[in-house]
C-alpha positions in Angstrom: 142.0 135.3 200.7 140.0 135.4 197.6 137.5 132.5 196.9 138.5 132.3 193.2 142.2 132.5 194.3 142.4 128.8 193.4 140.5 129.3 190.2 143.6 131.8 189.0 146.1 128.7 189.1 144.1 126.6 187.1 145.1 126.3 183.6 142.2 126.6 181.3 139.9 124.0 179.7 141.1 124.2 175.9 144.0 126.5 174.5 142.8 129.9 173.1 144.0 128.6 169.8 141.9 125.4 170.1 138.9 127.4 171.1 139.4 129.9 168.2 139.6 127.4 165.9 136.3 124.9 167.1 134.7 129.1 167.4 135.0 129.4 163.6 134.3 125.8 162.6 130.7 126.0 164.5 129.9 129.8 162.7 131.1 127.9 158.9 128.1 125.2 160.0 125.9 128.2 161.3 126.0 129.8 157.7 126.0 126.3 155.8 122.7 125.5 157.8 121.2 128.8 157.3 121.6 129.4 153.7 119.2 127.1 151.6 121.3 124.9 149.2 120.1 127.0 146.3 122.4 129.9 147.8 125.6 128.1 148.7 128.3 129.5 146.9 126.6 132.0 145.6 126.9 136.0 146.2 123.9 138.0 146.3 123.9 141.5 144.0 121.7 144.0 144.9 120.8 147.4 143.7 117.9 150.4 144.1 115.7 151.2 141.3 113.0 152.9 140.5 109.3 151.6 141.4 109.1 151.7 137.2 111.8 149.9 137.1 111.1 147.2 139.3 107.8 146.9 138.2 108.4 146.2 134.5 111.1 143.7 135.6 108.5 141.6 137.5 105.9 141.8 134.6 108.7 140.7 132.2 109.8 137.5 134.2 105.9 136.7 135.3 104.7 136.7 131.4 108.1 134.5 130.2 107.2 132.2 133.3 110.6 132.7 134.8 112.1 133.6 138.3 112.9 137.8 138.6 116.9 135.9 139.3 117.1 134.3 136.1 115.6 137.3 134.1 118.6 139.6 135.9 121.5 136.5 134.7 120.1 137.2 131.5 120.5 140.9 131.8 123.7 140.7 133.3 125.2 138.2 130.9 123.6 140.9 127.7 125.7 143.7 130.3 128.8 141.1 129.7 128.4 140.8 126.2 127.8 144.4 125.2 131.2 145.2 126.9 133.1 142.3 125.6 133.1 140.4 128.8 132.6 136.6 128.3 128.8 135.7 129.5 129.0 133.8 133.0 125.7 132.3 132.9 123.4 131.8 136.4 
């Protein structure tokens, strides 16, 4: 005879169902408590350009005294524009 034969008969602790459920509930607070509050339901966009390129983006948002993320809303919002998109904003 086994020494975990009795274990076998047991039912378990919590339904799978249960567990799943309390699983996904604790990763949602994982992620809220992670992301600073600034970057709750938001989506990051992300790209790879040039050294040039990235360069003269930083100088441009440094001498208007903004953030790199606000000068790319702008850009993306002129991107919006020129195709006849409605702007979105930040």
């Amino acid at each position: 005879m086994s020494r975990f034969a009795n274990l076998a008969d047991k039912a378990p602790l919590m339904p799978v169902a249960s567990a799943e459920i309390v699983q996904s509930q604790s990763q949602a607070q994982a992620q809220a408590q992670a992301s600073p509050p600034s970057r709750i339901g938001r989506k990051a966009i992300s790209g790879y350009f040039s050294q040039e390129m990235s360069l003269a983006m930083h100088l441009c948002a440094r001498r208007r005294g903004i953030s790199l993320q606000d000068l790319m809303a702008e850009a993306f919002n002129d991107v919006l524009r020129k195709h006849g998109e409605s702007p979105i904003g930040k």
